[in-house]
C-alpha positions as CSV (number, residue, x, y, z in Angstrom):
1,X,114.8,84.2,75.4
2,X,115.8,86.4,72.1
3,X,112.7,88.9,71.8
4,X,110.0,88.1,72.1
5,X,107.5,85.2,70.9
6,X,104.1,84.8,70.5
7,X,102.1,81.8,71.0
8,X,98.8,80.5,71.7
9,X,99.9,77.4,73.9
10,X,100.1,79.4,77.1
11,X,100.3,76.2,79.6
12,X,103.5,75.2,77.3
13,X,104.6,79.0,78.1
14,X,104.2,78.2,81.5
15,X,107.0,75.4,81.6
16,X,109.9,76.9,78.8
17,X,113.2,76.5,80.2
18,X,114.1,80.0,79.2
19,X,111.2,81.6,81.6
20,X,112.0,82.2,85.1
21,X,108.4,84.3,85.8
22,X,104.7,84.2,84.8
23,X,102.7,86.7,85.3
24,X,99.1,86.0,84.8
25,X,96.5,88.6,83.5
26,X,93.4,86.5,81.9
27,X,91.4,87.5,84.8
28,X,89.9,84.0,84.3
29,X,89.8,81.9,87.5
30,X,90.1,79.1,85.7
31,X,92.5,79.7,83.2
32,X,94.4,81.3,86.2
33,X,94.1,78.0,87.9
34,X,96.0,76.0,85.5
35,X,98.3,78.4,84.1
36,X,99.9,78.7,88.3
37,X,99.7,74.8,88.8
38,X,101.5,74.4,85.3
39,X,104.1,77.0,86.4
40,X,104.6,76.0,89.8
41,X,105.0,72.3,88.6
42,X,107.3,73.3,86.5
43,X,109.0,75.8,89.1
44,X,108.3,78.7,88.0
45,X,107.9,82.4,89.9
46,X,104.1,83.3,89.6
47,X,103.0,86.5,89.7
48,X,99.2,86.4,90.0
49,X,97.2,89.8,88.7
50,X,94.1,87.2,88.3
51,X,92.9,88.3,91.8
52,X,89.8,86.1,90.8
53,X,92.1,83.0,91.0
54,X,93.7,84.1,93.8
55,X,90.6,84.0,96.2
56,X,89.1,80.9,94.5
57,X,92.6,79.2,95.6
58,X,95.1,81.1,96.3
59,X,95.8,79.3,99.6
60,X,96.4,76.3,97.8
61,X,98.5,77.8,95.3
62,X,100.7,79.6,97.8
63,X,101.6,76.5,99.7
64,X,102.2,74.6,96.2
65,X,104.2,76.9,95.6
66,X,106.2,76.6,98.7
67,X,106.7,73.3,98.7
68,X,108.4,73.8,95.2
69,X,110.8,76.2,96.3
70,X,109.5,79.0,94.2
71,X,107.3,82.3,95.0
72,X,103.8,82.8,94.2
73,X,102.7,86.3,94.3
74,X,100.5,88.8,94.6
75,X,100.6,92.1,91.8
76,X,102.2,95.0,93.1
77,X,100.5,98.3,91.7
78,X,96.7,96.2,92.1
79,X,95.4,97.8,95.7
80,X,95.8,94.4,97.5
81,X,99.5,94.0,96.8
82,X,99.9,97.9,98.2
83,X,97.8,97.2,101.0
84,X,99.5,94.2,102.3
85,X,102.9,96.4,102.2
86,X,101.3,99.5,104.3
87,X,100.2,96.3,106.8
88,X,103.7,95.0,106.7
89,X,105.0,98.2,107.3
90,X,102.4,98.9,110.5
91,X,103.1,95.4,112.1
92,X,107.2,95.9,111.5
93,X,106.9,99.4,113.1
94,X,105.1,98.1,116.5
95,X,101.5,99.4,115.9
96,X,98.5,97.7,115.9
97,X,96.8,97.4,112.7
98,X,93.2,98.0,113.8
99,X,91.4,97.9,110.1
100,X,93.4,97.8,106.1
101,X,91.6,98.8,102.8
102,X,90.8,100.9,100.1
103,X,88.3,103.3,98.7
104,X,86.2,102.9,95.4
105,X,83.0,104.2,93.9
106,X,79.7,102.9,95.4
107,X,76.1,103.0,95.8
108,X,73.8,100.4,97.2
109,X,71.9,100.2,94.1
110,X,75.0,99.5,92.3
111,X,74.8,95.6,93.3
112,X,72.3,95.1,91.1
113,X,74.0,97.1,87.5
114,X,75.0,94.8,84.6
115,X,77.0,95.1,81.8
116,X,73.7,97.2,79.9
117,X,73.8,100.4,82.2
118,X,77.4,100.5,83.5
119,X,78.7,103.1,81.4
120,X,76.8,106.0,82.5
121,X,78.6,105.7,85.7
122,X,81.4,106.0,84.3
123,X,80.6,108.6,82.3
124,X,80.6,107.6,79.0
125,X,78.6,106.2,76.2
126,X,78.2,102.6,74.6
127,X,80.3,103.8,71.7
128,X,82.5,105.5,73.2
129,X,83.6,102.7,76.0
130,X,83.6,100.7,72.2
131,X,85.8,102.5,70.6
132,X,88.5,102.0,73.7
133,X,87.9,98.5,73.7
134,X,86.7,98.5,77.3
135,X,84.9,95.2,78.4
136,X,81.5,96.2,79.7
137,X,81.2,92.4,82.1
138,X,84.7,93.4,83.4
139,X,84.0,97.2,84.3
140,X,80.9,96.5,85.8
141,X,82.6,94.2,88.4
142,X,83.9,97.2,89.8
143,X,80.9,98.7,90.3
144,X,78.2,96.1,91.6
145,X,80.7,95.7,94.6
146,X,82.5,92.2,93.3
147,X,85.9,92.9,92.7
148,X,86.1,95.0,95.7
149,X,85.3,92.0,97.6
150,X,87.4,89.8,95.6
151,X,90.6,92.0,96.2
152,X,89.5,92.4,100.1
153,X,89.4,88.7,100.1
154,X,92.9,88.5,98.7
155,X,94.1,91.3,101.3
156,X,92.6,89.0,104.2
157,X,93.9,85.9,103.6
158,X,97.3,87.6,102.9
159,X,97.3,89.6,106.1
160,X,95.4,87.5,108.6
161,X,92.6,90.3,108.8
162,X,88.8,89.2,109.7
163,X,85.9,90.2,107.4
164,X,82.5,90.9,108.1
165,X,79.8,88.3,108.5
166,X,77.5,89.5,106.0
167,X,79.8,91.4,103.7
168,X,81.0,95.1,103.1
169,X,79.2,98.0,104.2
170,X,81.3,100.6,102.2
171,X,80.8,103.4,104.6
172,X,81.3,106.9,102.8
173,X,84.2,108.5,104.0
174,X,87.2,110.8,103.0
175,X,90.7,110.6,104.6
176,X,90.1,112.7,107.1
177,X,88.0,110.6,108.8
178,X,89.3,107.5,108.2
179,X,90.4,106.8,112.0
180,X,86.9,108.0,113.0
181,X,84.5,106.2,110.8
182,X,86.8,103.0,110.8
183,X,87.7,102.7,114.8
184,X,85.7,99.7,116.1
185,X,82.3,99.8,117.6
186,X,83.7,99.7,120.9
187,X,85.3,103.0,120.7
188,X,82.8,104.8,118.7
189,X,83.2,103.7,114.7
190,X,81.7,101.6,112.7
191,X,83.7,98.0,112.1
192,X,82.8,95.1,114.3
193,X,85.9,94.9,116.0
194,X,89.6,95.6,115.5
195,X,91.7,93.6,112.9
196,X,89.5,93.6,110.0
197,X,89.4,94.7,106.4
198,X,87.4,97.9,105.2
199,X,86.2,99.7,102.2
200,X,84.9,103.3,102.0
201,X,82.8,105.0,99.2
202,X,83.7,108.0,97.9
203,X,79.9,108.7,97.4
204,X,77.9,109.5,100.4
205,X,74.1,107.4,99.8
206,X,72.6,110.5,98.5
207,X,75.1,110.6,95.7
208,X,77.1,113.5,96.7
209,X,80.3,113.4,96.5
210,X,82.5,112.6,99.5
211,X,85.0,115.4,100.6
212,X,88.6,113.9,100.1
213,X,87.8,110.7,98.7
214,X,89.8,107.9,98.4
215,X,88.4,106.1,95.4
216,X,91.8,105.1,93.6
217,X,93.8,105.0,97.1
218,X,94.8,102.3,100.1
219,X,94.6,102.7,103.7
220,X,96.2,101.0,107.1
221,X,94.1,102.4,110.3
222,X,97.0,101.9,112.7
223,X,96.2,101.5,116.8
224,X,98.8,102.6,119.2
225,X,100.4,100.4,121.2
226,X,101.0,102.9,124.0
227,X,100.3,106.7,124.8
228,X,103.7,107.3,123.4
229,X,102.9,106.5,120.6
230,X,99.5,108.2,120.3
231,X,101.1,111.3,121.3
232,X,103.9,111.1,118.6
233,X,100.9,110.2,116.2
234,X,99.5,114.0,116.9
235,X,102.8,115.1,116.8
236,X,103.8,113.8,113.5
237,X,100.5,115.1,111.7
238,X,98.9,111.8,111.1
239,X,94.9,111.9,110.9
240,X,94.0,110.4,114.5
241,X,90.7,109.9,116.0
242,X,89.4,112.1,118.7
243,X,90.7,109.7,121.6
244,X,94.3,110.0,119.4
245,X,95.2,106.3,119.8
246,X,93.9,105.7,116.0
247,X,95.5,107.3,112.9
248,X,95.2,106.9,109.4
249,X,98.1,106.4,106.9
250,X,96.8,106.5,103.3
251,X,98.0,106.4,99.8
252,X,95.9,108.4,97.4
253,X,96.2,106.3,94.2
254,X,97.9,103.0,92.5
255,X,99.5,102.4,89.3
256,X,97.8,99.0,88.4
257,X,100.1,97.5,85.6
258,X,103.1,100.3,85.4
259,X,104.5,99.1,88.8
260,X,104.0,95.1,87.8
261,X,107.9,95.1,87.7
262,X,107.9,95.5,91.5
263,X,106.7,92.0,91.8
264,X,108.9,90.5,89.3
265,X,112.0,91.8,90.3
266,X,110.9,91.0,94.1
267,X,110.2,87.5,92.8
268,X,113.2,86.6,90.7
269,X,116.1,88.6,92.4
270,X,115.1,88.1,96.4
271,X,112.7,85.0,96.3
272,X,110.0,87.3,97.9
273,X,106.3,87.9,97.4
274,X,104.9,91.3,97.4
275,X,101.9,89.5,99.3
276,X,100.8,85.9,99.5
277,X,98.1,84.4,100.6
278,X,98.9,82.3,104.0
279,X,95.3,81.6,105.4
280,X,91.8,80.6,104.2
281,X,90.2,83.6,106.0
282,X,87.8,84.8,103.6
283,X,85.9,83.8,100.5
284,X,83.4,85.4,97.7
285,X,80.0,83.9,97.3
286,X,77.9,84.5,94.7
287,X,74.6,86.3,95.1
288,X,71.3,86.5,92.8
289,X,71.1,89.9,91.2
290,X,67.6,89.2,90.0
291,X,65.3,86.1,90.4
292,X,66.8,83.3,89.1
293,X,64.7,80.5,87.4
294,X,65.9,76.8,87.5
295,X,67.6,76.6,84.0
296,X,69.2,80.0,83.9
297,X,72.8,80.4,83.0
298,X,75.0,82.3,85.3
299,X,77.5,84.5,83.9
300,X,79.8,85.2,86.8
301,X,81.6,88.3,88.1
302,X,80.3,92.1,86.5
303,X,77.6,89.9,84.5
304,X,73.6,90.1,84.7
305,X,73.0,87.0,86.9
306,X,74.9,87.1,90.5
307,X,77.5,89.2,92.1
308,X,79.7,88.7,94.5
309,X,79.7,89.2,98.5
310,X,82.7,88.8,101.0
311,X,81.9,86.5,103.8
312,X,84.6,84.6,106.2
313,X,85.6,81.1,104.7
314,X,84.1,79.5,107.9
315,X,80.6,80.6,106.4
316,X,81.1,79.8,103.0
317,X,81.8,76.5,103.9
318,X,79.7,75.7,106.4
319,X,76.9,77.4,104.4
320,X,77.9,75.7,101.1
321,X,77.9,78.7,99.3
322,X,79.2,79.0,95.8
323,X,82.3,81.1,95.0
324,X,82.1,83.9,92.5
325,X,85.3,81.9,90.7
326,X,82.6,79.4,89.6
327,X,79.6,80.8,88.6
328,X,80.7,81.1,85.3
329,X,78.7,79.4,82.4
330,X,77.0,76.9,85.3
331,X,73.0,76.2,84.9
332,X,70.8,77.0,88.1
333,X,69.5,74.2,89.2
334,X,65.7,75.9,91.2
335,X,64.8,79.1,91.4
336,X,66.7,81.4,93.8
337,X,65.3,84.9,94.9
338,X,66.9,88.0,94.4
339,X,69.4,89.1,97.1
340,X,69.8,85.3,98.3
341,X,73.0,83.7,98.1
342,X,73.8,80.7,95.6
343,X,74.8,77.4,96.9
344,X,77.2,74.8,95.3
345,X,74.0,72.6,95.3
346,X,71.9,75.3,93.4
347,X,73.6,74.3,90.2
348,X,75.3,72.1,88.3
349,X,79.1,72.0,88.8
350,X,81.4,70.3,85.9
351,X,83.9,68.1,88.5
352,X,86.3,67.3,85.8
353,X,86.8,71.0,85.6
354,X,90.6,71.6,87.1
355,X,89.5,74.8,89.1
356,X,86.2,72.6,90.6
357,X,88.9,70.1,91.5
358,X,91.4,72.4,92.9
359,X,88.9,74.6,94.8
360,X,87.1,71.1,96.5
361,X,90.7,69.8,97.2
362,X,91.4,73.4,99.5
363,X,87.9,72.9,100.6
364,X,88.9,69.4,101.5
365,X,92.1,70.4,103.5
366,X,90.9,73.4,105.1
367,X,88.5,71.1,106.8
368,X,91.0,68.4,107.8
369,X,92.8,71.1,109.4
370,X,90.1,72.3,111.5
371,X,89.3,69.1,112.6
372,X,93.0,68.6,113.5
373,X,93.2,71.8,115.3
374,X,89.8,70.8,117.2
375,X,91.3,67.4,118.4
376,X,94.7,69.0,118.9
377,X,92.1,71.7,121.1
378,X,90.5,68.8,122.9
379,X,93.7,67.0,124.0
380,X,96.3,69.7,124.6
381,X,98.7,69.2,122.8
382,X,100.5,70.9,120.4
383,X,99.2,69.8,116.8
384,X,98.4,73.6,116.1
385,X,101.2,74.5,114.2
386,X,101.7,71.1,112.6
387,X,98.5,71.6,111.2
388,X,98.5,74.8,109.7
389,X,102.5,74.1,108.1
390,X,101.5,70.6,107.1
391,X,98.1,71.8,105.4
392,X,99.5,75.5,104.6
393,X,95.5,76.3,105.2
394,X,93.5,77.7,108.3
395,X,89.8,79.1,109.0
């Protein structure tokens, strides 16, 4: 392609012979939906930054993408993509990778913020977010605790990590005591078990700031396989736990957008993805910010209506629960309290909507690959594996 070109007809854009890559940046589910099935059809790279159309399907996109010989990826320089390298890296050295995250900025309270009062928490006015052309629906998504779970869903599926039953609990914690607060329950921290994805605050719930906070960084809590290697983590100067068989590698920031290029050389010259969904492990379900009436129209992710929680797939499914992707411009169908989850039934879904369809098709497989892998349990034999690279899906 000579220079560049301009054009409205992005799904057209998507299939030009003279584009190897798309990277797609709508931060639109849906839009990010059909803009990766166009390209992939048309066997193209995709680099995904739309982490929102990653969780909705990125499972499904991945193995499409597979099966057409081309790489779907996430965006390296967004935390999930970094994260997903620093679990690489922790599994490729011979440790255990006992919990994987990041920091951000949070309160409680903050699930409940809308586009009206986010600024002040940022520290800046109306006008002034205006005048930078900063998206109020889009910022507050990083505060009422929706894209965090979004990108931890991203880094779950990706990395084969569990997530909590009932979403997040952000502890407040600085690096230093990342291998502390972060160790399972069993040995004195706070996550359920080992093998699971974490965020920390960098406010502790009084407000105050957290000492050493890792609000822009990544994290791998890495578990040593022997006392060997506990003793070299000492050694080394790595932030351990008091028992010294956890430490903490961390990387204080990320460069969003000005490391992108990562992902598309990756993509283009090796045929590798700087992180890719390979499970259905986790999802984002949408949860009533205020009492909703039957009639109301929900405005999705950062808006005044719902925000989203991370819960394991299994749940979501078995609970009906509607993803964040889709509670965009969809009426309520009864009244929901505030705090309760939204279910698919609760409103009223367009199904000639592509990312509907393509969201109930993984739905769909993910279940016919359970029930494979529960016959394939009942008999002995060995359909496991069959299943999961035949459907490309697992809970």
């Amino acid at each position: 392609m000579a220079g560049t070109v301009i054009t409205r007809d992005a799904l057209t854009a998507c299939t030009r012979e003279d584009v190897e890559v798309i990277i797609e940046a709508t931060g639109n589910p849906s839009a990010g939906i059909a803009h990766a099935l166009a390209a992939i059809g048309a066997k193209k790279h995709v680099v995904m930054v739309s982490v929102e159309a990653d969780v909705l399907a990125g499972p499904l996109l991945a193995a499409r993408a597979r099966e057409n010989g081309v790489v779907y990826s996430m965006a390296y320089g967004d935390q999930p993509a970094l994260i997903a390298e620093m679990v690489d890296w922790a599994r490729a050295s011979g440790f255990i990778v006992a919990a994987a995250g990041k920091g951000t900025k949070y309160l409680p309270s903050y699930h409940a913020l809308t586009p009206a009062d986010v600024w002040t928490h940022y520290g800046l006015t109306a006008a002034q977010a205006g005048l930078a052309g900063m998206n109020p629906q889009m910022f507050n998504s990083f505060l009422d605790g929706t894209k965090t779970s979004i990108e931890m869903a991203a880094v779950a599926n990706a990395c084969g990590l569990d997530v909590p039953f009932d979403g997040l609990s952000f502890p407040p914690c600085g690096v230093d005591d990342l291998a502390h607060v972060l160790r399972p329950k069993s040995s004195g921290g706070q996550l359920d078990r080992e093998g699971m994805v974490a965020v920390v605050s960098s406010l502790e719930r009084d407000g105050r700031p957290v000492c050493r906070d890792l609000r822009w960084g990544v994290f791998v809590l890495l578990k040593a396989p022997n006392k060997y290697a506990a003793a070299c983590f000492n050694q080394y100067g790595l932030q351990v736990d008091s028992t010294g068989m956890y430490a903490a590698m961390y990387k204080p920031f990320h460069m969003i957008g000005l490391e992108l290029s990562i992902s598309v050389l990756n993509a283009v010259l090796r045929g590798e993805a700087t992180g890719t969904p390979l499970e259905w492990r986790a999802d984002v379900a949408a949860v009533a910010k205020r009492n909703l009436k039957s009639g109301d129209v929900l405005d999705g992710e950062g808006g005044y209506t719902v925000y989203g929680k991370l819960v394991p797939a299994s749940r979501s499914q078995a609970e009906d629960l509607l993803p964040i992707g889709l509670a965009h411009d969809v009426k309520v169908r009864r009244d929901i309290p505030a705090g309760s989850f939204v279910k698919t039934g609760d409103v009223h879904l367009d199904e000639d909507n592509l990312a509907v369809q393509t969201r109930s098709e993984m739905d769909r497989m993910s279940r016919t690959a359970a029930a494979t892998l529960n016959t394939a349990d009942a008999i002995g034999s060995g359909w496991t594996a069959f299943a999961i690279g035949a459907l490309g899906l697992r809970n």
